[in-house]
N, C-alpha and C positions, 0 to 999 in steps of 0.2 A: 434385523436391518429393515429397514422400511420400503416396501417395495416400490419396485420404478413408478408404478400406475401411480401410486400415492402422493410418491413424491413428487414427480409432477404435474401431478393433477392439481398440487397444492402451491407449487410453485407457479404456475402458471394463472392458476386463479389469481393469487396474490398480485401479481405485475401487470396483468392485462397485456403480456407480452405481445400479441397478435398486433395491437395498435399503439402501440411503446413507439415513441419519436426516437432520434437519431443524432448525434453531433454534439458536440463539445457545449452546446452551447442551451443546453434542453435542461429544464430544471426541473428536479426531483419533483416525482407526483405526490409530495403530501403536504397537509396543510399550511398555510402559510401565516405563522402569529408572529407579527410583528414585535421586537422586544419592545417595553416601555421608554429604554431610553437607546437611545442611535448612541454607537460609540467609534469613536477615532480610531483604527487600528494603523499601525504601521506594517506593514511586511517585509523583511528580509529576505529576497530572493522574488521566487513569486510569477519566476518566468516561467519555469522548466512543465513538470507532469504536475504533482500537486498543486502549486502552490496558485496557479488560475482555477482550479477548482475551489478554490480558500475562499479566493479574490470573489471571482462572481457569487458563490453562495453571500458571504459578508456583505455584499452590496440589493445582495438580493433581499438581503434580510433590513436593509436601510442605512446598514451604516459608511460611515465614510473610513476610504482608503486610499493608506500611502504608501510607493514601492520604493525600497530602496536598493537598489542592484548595479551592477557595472553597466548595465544597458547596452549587452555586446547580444543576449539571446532574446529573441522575439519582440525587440523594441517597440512593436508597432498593436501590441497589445495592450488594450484598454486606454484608449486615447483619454477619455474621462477622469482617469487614476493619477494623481500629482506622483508624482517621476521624481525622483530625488537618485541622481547618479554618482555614485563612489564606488569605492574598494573595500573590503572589511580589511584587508590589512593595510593598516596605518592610512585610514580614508575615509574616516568616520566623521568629519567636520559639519558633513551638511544635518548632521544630527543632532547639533549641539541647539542649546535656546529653544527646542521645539519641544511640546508636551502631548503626550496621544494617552488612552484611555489602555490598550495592549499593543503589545507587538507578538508578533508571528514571528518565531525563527526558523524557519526552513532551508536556511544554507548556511546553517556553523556546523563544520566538522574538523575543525581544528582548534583545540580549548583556549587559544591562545587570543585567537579571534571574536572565541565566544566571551571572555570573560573580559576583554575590550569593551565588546558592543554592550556588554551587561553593565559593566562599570559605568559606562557612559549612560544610560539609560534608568537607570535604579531611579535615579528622582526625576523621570522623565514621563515615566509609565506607570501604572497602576499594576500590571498583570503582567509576566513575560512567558510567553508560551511557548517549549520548545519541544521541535521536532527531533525523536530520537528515532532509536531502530531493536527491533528485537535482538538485533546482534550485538549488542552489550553483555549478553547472557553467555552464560558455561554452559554449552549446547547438549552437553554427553550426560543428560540425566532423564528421567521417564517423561517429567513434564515441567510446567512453569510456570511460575505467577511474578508478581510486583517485587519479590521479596527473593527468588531465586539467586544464587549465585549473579555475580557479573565478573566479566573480564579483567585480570589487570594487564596495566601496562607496563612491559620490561624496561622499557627505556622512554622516561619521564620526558625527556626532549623530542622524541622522535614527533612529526608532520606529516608522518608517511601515511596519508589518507588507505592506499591500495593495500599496506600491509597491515597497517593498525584500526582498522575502519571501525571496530569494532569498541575495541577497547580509548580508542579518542574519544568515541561518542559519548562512554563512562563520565570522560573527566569534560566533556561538556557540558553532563548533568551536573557535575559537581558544580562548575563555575557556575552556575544558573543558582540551584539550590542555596547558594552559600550567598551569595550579592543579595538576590531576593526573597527568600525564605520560604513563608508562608504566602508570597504573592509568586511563588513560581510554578508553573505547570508542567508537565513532561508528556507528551505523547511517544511512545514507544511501537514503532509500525512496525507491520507486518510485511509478507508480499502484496503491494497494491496493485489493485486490478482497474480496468475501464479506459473509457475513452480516452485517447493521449499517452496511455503507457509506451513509453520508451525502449522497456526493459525483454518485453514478452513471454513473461513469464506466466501470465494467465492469457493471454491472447494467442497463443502457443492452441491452445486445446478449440476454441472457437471456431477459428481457422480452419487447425488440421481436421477436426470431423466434418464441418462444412469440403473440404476439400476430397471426404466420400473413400470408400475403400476399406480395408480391412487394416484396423489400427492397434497395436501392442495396449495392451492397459496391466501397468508396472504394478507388480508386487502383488499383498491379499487384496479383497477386496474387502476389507473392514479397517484395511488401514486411514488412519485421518490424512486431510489436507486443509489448509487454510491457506488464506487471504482476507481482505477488505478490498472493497469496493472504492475508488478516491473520494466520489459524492460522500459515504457514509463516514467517509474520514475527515472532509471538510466539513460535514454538518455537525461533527460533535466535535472538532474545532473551536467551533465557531458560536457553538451548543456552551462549552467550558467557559470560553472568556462574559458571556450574557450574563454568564451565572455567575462567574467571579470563581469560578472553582480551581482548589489548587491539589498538589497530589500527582504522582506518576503514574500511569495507565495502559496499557497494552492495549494496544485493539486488532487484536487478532479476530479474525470471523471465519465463515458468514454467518454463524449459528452460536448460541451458546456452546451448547453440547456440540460433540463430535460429528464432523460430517464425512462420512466414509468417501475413497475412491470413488467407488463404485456409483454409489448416489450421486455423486461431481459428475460423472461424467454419463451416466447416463440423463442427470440433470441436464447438461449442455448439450449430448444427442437430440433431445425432446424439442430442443430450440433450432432444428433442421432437417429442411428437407431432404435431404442427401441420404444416400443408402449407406449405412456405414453397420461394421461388426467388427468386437472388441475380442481380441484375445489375449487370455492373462497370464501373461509371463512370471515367472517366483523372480525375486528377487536376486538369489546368487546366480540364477542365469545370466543376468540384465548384468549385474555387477561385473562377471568374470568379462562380459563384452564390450565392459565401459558403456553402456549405454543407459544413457539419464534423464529426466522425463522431468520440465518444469514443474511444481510445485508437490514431485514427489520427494518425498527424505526415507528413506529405506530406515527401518528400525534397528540397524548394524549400525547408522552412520554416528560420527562422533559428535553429529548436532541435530540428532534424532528428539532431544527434547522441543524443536523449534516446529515441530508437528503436532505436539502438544501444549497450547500455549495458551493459558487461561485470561480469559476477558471481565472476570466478573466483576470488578470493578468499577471498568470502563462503563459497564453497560447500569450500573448500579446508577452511573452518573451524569446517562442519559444517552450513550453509546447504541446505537442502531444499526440494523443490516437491512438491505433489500433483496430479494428473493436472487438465487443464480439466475434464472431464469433470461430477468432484464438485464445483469450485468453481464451475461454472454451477449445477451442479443444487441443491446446498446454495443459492446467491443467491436463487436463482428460489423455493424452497420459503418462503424467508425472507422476500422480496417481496410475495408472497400473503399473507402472517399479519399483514403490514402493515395499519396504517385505511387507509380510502380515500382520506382527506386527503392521507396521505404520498403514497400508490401517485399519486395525482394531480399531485403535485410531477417526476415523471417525463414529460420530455415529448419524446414519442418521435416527434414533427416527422412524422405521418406526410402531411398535407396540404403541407409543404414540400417533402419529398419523391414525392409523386405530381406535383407540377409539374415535377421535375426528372429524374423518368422519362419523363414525358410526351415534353420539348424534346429530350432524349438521344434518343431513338426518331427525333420529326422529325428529328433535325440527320443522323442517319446515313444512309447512301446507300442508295437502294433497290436 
């Protein structure tokens, strides 16, 4: 395993963490080549976490864009951006007679919807690029690529986003694949991290070690974790339709290879000043307690393969990561700038876990 100094030491060099700007609105530190030709995209959705990171890199890079959404969440975002207000179900009109270069689909999770807007769009667009999710996959195997199992769905009808979320997204692909063929893209996410995340599932760790103290660190310390970073997920976005590339993709990260626990989190320690020490709990402790730790998957769990989730692909095809380093320190900046309301939605379980420091200590041998 690569030791803390190293990996830090590498991490940090890489990001220029110490002087790394702040906010939603700060764009990636690497070079800036313009594509030869500016293209029209459309986006579907576009309001939420990803899909303004989509927006501003795309714009950043010259091309023009158009949003299509109910205009009920963050209306007041990207005054500049042509606003096209509908419904995906049965509210597709302001779509018709118009032609764009790709479209972004970031909010079809119902294939019903999807294969609507697709239908509609086929000689509309050149590229359709849709957003899926690692959870289309049969989670209960050592690891994963493009070609793993996927989900089915028992019941062909069902809309139930909360219970089928997984297995919908399947036959989202399908409706994309099958309208557009070889003009269709698939991105397959992971847990996404960074500025704007809603979910806290990597801002969970930034936080609670900035927040100081003696913290549980779940299971071995060789076991992986992944994520993407949103930026690194909007630029090879954004990276695919430039190039016209078509193909399903994973973009799981940060790294090719495996990025241990341990490395994660003492990666994120390095990015604070806070006095903080990690104690490592095994895993059938943590479990017998219920107690679960954002982007850990215990190697028992029945979607244990989703901690193992191969990239090679993605990155074959132009897929990038930026160091942990800036994607804690950018979250954490961003956190802060947060109301208190939001930052209070973050619940960093620290009374659950000081009971479960506490019994780990007793239970051990003197």
């Amino acid at each position: 395993m690569t030791t803390r100094r190293a990996f830090v030491g590498s991490s940090l060099a890489a990001t220029g963490v110490l002087s790394v700007g702040t906010g939603l609105t700060r764009w990636p530190a690497r070079p800036a080549i313009r594509p030869s030709k500016p293209l029209k995209i459309l986006v579907l959705g576009g309001t939420g976490f990803i899909g303004p990171h989509m927006i501003r890199h795309a714009m950043y890079r010259g091309h023009e864009v158009s949003m299509f959404n109910r205009g009920k969440t963050n209306p007041s975002l990207f005054p500049g951006v042509e606003r096209l207000t509908g419904d995906r179900d049965k509210g597709l009109d302001l779509l018709k007679g118009r032609k764009w270069d790709a479209v972004i689909d970031n909010s079809g999770y119902v294939p019903r919807h999807v294969r609507d807007s697709s239908q509609l769009l086929r000689d509309a667009v050149g590229r359709y690029l849709f957003i899926s999710t690692g959870s289309v996959y049969q989670g209960n195997v050592p690891e994963i690529d493009e070609d793993s199992p996927l989900l089915e769905l028992a019941d062909l009808k069902s809309e139930d986003v909360n219970k089928d979320y997984g297995a919908l997204k399947v036959h989202c692909e399908k409706a994309v694949n099958e309208i557009f063929g070889p003009r269709a893209t698939v991105a397959r996410l992971h847990i996404v991290a960074g500025p704007g995340d809603t979910t806290d599932r990597f801002t969970y760790w930034p936080v609670r070690i900035d927040r100081g103290g003696e913290l549980i660190a779940p299971g071995e310390m060789s076991h992986p974790v992944q994520y993407i970073d949103v930026r690194d997920l909007a630029e090879f976005c954004v990276h695919v339709l430039e190039r016209d590339t078509g193909g399903t993709f994973n973009t799981a990260g940060p790294t090719i290879d495996e990025l241990t626990i341990a490395e994660f989190l003492y990666g994120v320690r390095a990015t604070s000043t806070s006095r903080v020490g990690f104690t490592w709990i095994d895993a059938p402790f943590l479990q017998e307690r219920k107690a679960g730790f954002p982007l850990w998957i215990p190697a028992t769990s029945p979607m244990r393969g989703l901690a193992r989730v191969r990239s090679h692909r993605g990155i074959a095809a132009g897929l990038k990561f930026r160091p942990i380093a800036q994607t804690a320190t950018d979250t954490l900046d961003w956190f802060r700038s947060e109301s208190t309301e939001r930052q209070q939605k973050l619940n960093l379980n620290i009374e659950r876990d000081k009971k479960v420091l506490e019994e780990w200590k007793a239970a051990k041998p003197k």
